[in-house]
KOLTOR-571051 format. One record per residue (C-alpha): x, y, z. Coordinates in steps of 0.25 Angstrom, whole numbers, m for minus. Layout:
! KOLTOR-571051
+-------+-------+-------+
!     u !     v !     w !
+-------+-------+-------+
!     X !     Y !     Z !
...
+-------+-------+-------+
END
This chain:
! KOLTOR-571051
+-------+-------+-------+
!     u !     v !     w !
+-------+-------+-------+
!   423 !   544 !   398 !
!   433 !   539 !   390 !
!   438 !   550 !   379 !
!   442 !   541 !   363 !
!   446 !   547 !   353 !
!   447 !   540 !   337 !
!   462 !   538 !   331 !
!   458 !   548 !   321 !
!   457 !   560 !   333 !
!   471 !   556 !   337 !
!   479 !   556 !   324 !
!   471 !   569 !   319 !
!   477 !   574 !   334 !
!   492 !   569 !   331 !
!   491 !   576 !   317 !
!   487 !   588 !   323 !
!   497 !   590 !   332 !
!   509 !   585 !   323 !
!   503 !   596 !   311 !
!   499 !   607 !   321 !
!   511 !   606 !   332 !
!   522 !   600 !   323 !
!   522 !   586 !   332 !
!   528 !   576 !   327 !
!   518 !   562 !   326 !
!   525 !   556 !   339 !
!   523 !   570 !   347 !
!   509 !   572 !   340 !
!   504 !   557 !   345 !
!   510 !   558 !   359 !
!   503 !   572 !   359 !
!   490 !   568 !   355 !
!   490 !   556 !   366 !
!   493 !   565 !   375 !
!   483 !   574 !   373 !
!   473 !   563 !   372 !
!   476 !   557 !   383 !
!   475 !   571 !   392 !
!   459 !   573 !   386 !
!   458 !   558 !   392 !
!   456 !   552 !   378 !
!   456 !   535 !   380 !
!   469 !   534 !   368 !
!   468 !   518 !   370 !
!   462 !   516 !   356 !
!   470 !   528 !   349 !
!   484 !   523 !   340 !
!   496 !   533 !   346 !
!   507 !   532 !   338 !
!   516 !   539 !   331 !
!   512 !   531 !   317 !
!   499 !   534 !   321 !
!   487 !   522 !   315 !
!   492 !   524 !   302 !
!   501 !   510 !   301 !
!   487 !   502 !   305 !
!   477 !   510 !   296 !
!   488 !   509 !   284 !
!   489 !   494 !   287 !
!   475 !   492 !   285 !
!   473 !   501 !   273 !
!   483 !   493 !   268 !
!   475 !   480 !   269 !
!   471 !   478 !   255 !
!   463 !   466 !   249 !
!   476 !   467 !   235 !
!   488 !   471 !   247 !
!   498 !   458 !   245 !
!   498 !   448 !   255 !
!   511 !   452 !   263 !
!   503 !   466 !   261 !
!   491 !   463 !   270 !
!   500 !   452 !   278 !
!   510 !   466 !   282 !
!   497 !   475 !   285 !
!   492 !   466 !   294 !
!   502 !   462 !   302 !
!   504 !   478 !   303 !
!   491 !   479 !   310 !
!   492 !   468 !   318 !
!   507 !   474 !   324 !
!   500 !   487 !   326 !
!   489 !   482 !   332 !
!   493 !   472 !   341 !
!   496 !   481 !   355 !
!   488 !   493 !   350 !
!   474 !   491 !   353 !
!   472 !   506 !   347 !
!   476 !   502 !   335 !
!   467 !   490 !   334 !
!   457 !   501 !   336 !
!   460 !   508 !   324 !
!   461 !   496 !   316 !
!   448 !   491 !   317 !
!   443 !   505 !   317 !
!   448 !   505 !   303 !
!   444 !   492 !   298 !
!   455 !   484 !   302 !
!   444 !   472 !   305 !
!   439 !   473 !   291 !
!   452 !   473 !   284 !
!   457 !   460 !   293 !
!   445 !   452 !   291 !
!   445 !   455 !   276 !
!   459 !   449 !   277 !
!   457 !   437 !   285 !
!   445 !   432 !   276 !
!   448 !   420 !   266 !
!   449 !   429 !   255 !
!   464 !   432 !   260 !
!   476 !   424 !   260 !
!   481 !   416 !   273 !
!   492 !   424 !   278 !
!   483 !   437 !   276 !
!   473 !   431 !   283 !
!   481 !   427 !   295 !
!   486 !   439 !   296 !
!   473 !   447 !   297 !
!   468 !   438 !   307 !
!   480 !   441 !   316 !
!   478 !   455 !   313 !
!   463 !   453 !   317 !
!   466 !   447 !   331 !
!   477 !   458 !   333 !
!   468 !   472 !   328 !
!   454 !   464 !   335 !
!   461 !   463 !   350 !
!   453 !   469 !   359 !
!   447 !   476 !   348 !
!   435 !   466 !   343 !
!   425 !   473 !   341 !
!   426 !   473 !   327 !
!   422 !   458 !   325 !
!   411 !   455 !   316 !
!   404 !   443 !   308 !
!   412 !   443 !   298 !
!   424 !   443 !   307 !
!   419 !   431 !   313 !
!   417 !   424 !   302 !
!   430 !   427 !   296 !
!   435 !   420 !   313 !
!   426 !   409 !   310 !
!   434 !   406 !   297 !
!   447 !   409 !   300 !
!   447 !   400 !   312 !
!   443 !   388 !   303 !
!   456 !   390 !   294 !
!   470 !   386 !   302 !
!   478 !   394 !   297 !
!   470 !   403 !   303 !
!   464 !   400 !   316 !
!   474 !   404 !   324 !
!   473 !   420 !   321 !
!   457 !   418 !   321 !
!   459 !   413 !   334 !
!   465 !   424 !   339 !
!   457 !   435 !   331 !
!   444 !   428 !   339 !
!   452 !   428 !   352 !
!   453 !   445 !   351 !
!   438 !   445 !   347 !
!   432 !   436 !   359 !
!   440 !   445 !   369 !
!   432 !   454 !   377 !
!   421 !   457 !   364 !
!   408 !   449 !   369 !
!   402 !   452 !   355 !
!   410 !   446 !   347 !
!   411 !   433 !   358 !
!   397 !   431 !   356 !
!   399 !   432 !   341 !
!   410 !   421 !   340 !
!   403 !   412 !   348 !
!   388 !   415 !   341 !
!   396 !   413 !   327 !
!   400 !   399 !   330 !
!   417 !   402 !   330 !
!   416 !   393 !   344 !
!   416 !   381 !   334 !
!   429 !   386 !   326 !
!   435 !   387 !   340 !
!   433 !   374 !   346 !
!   436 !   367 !   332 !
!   450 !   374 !   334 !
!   451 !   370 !   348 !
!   449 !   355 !   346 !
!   459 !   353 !   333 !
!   468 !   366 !   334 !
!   481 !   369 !   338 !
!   487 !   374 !   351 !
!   487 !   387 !   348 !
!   471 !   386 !   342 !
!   468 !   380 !   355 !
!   473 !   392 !   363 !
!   466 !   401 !   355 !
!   453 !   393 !   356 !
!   453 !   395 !   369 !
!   456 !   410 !   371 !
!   445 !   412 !   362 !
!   435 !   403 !   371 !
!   441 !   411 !   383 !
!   437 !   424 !   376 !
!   424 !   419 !   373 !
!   419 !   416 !   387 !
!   424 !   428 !   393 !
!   414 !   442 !   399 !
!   425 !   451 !   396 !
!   416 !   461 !   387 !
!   414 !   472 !   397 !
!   406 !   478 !   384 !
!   395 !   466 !   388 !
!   387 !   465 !   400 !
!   383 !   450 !   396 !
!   393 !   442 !   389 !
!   390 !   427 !   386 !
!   404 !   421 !   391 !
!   395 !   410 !   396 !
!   389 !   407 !   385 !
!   401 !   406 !   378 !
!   409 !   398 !   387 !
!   397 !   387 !   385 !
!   398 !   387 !   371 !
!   412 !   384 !   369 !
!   411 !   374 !   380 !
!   398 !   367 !   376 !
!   400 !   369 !   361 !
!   412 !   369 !   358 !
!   420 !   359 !   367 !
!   429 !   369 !   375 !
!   431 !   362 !   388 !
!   435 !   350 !   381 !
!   443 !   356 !   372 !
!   451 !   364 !   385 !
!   453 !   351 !   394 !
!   459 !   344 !   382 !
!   468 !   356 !   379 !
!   473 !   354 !   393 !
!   479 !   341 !   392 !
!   482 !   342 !   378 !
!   492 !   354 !   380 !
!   494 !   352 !   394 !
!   508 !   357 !   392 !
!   505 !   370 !   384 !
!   504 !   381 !   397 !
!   497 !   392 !   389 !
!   487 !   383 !   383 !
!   484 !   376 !   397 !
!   482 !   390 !   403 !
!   472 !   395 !   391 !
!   465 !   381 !   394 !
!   462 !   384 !   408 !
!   458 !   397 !   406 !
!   448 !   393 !   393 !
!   442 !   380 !   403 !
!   440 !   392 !   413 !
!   433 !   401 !   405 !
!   424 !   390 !   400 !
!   420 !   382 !   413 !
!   408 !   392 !   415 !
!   398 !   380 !   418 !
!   400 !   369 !   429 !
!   398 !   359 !   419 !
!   410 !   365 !   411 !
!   418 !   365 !   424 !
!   414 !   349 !   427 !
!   420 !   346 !   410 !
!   432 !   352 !   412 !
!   435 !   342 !   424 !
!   429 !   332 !   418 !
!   439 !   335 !   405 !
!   450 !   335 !   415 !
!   453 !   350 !   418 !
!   452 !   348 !   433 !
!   463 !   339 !   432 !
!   474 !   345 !   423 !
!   471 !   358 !   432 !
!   475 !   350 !   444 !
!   489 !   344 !   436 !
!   492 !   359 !   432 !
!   491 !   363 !   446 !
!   498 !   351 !   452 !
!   510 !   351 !   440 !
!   511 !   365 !   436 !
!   510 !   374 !   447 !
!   521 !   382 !   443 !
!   513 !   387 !   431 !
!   506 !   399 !   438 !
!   497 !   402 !   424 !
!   493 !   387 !   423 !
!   489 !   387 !   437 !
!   481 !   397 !   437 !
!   473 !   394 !   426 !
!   470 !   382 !   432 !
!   468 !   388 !   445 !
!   456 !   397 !   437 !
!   450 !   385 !   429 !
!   448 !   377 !   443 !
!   440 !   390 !   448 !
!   431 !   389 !   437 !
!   430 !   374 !   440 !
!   427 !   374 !   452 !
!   414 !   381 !   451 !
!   410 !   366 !   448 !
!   407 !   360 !   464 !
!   410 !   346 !   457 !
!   424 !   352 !   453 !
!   427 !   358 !   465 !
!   428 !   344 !   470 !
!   436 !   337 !   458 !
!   446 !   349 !   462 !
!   445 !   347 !   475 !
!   448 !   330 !   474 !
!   457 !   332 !   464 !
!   467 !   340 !   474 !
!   465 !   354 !   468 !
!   464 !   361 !   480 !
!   477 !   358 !   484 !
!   483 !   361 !   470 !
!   477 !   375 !   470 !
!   481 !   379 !   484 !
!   496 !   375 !   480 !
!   495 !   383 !   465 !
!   491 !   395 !   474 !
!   503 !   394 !   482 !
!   511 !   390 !   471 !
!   508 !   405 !   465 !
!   504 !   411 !   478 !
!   510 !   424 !   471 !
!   502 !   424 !   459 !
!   488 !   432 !   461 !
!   481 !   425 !   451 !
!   486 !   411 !   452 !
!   482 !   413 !   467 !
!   467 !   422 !   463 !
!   463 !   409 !   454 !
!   470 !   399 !   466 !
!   459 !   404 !   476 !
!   448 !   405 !   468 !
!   447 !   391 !   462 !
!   448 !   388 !   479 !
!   437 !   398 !   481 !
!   430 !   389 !   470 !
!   433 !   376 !   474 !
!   429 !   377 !   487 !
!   415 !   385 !   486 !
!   406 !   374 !   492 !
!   415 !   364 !   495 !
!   420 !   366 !   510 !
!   428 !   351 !   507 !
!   436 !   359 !   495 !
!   439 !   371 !   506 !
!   443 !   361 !   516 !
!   454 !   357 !   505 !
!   459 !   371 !   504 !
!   461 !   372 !   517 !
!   468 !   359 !   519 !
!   478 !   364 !   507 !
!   481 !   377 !   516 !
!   471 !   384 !   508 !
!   469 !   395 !   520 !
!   484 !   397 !   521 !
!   484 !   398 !   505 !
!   473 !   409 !   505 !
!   480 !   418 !   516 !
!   490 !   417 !   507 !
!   486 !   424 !   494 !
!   478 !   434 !   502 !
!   491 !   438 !   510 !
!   499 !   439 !   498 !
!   490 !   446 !   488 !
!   482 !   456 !   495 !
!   484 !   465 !   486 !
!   475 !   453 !   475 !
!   461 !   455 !   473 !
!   458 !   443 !   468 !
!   468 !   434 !   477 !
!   461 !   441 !   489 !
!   445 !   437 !   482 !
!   450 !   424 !   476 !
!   456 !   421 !   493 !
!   443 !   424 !   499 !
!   434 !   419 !   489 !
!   442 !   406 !   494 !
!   441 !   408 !   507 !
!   425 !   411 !   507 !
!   423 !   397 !   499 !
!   432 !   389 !   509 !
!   426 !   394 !   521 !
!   411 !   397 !   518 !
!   407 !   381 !   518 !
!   415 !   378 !   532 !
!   417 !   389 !   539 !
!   429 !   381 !   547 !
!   437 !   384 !   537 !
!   439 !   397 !   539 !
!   447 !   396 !   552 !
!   461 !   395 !   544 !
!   458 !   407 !   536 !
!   455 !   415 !   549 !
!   468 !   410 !   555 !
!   476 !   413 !   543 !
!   470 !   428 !   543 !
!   462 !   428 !   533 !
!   453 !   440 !   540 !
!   464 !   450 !   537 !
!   468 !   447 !   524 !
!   453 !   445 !   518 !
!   451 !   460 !   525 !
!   461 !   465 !   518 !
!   457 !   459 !   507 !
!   444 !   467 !   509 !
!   452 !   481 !   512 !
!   458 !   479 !   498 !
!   449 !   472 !   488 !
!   435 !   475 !   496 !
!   428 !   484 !   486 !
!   432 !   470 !   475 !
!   431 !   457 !   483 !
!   426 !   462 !   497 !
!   413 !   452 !   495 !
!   423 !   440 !   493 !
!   433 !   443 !   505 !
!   421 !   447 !   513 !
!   414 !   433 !   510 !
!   428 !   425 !   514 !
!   427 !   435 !   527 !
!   412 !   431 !   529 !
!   414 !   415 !   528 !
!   426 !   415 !   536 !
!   418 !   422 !   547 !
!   426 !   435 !   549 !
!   421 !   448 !   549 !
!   417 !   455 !   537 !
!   409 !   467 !   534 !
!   397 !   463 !   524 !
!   389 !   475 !   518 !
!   373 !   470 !   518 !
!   370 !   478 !   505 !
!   355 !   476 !   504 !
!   345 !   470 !   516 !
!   335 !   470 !   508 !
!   329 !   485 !   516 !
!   326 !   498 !   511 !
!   334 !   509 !   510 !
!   331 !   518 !   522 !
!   320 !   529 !   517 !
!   313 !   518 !   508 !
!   306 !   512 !   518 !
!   291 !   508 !   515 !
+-------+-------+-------+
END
């Protein structure tokens, strides 16, 4: 069990041991850690430093509603520098009623600057510290994002409350802020539309490990449905076809949302299969973009009508070549494999392709060369079973090649993760593999009738 201790414990510790043993503040902290540390106390959400928490409880204490502008202006930022890298003293400062203070500020009743500033200062004290989120705080979102000058910094306070908090997800989207975001997305700048679309991401995501049920789906379906996303996404594609950083988040945003088949079908329909295929025809250099894309035609793929656009429109061949391209880079080659995988479950013409395109040589590869990969290894023999499993003729140039050995060690190494995956490719291609029956259906011996 994990030991905590409050920030009031630790300094009353360092000013022990500066009173009673004559340390001076630097050797009383680095003693108290220390000695913290040794008792396994868990120091993660604890200030250590020689000034202590007084610079973040001052600045807040300073926070008047009569301090001058350049008064609140200098405090804030003073939080916001403190807090930035130092989730401890995030911590502290919402333990002390750092959300209060900064919605207080960032309400209408403040001037423009001030509330800019406290809306930064929101975003920066709330990463990975949301829980503090309230209705009043939504409401003060809901407004801030209908102002310009200040959409930008509402953007990114919603961003750090949507990450890994399922509560406040369901809140935002129950509250009706989807509407705020997809009027920002249509008519916004560059920099709004890159921010729409992390939040959207953030939205659809299972990450809250606090939730056993999360309603991602749901999510992703309104946005979608409601709200326009795809559209909005496959415009964004050609319309900022040249800005890298914006095509990247674009992929990834038209992954997280292709959670129906139907979605899958609009977003080629919109023209996404097509701008995917001319990123990895004319960028291949760009390992980041072709990755991105190489993950958005996965998820594409679970659609069997797209499996055969991608197929006619020569992606196969495109994807076997970006894999080589960036035979070195795991992940690139991880994501290459399994939009194969994908592509070809079901469709025995589609495996046939691969094979034409050197697939087989291509998957001996990338196990060969990162043996050490889990995912690379899965992501092969995922391919390998989806190939073979609807002709087993196809299996003859993965024999050849060796695949038995290398899918074997495969299993020595990453058996207790993927053993079911290699040993499926094993099973499809015929070879030997051991399969554990786990239940037959008969009783335990003794319990008998």
């Amino acid at each position: 069990m994990v030991r905590v201790i409050s920030q009031e414990t630790f300094e009353d510790i360092v000013k022990e041991n500066m009173e009673e043993f004559e340390m001076s503040r630097e050797e009383a902290v680095r003693e108290a850690k220390e000695q913290f540390e040794q008792q396994g106390v868990n120091l993660t959400n604890i200030v250590i430093s020689e000034k202590g928490s007084h610079e973040v409880l001052d600045a807040l204490n300073k926070l008047q509603p009569s301090s001058s502008i350049q008064e609140k202006v200098e405090n804030l930022q003073l939080i916001a520098d403190k807090c930035k890298d130092d989730l401890a003293q995030r911590v502290l400062a919402t333990n002390n009623g750092a959300y209060s203070f900064l919605t207080r500020f960032a309400g209408k009743s403040e001037d423009l600057v001030v509330r800019k500033e406290s809306l930064k200062c929101l975003a920066v004290v709330m990463d990975t510290n949301p829980d503090h989120l309230e209705s009043q705080g939504i409401s003060l979102l809901k407004e801030s994002l209908e102002e310009d000058d200040l959409k930008i910094h509402a953007l990114d306070w919603l961003l750090v409350c949507c990450v890994r908090h399922e509560g406040n997800r369901q809140n935002i989207v129950n509250s009706g802020l989807l509407d705020s975001t997809s009027i920002i997305a249509k008519s916004g700048s560059r920099d709004h539309l890159l921010r729409v679309k992390r939040v959207w991401m953030a939205l659809v995501q299972d990450d809250d490990i606090r939730v056993p049920f999360g309603k991602a789906h749901d999510h992703a379906r309104d946005i979608v449905e409601n709200h326009e996303a795809l559209s909005i996404l496959t415009n964004s594609l050609t319309q900022f076809a040249q800005d890298k950083e914006l095509l990247c988040l674009t992929l990834s945003a038209l992954a997280s949302l292709a959670v129906r088949n139907e979605y899958c079908q609009e977003i080629v329909d919109g023209g996404g299969l097509k701008f995917i295929h001319d990123i990895l025809l004319n960028h291949r250099s760009e390992a980041e973009l072709v990755t991105r894309s190489l993950v958005l035609l996965k998820v594409l793929a679970g659609n069997d009508n797209v499996k055969s656009d991608i197929a006619k429109g020569g992606g196969i061949p495109l994807i076997m070549a970006s894999i080589e391209d960036h035979m070195q880079r795991p992940v690139t080659v991880d994501n290459g494999f399994q939009a194969i995988a994908a592509i070809c479950l079901r469709q025995p013409e589609n495996s046939a392709q691969v094979l034409e395109s050197d697939g087989a040589q291509l998957i001996i590869t990338a196990q060969s060369r990162h043996p050490e990969n889990r995912r690379v290894q899965a992501a092969c023999a995922s391919a390998i079973r989806n190939i073979v499993c609807r002709d087993k003729g196809l299996g003859a140039q993965f024999i050849d090649l060796g695949v038995e050995d290398l899918l074997n060690l495969a299993l020595l190494k990453h058996g207790d993760k993927v053993g079911d995956t290699l040993k499926s490719a094993l099973r499809d291609l015929d070879l030997k593999v051991e399969l554990k029956e786990r239940w037959t259906g008969a009783k335990p011996p003794g319990l008998e009738d």
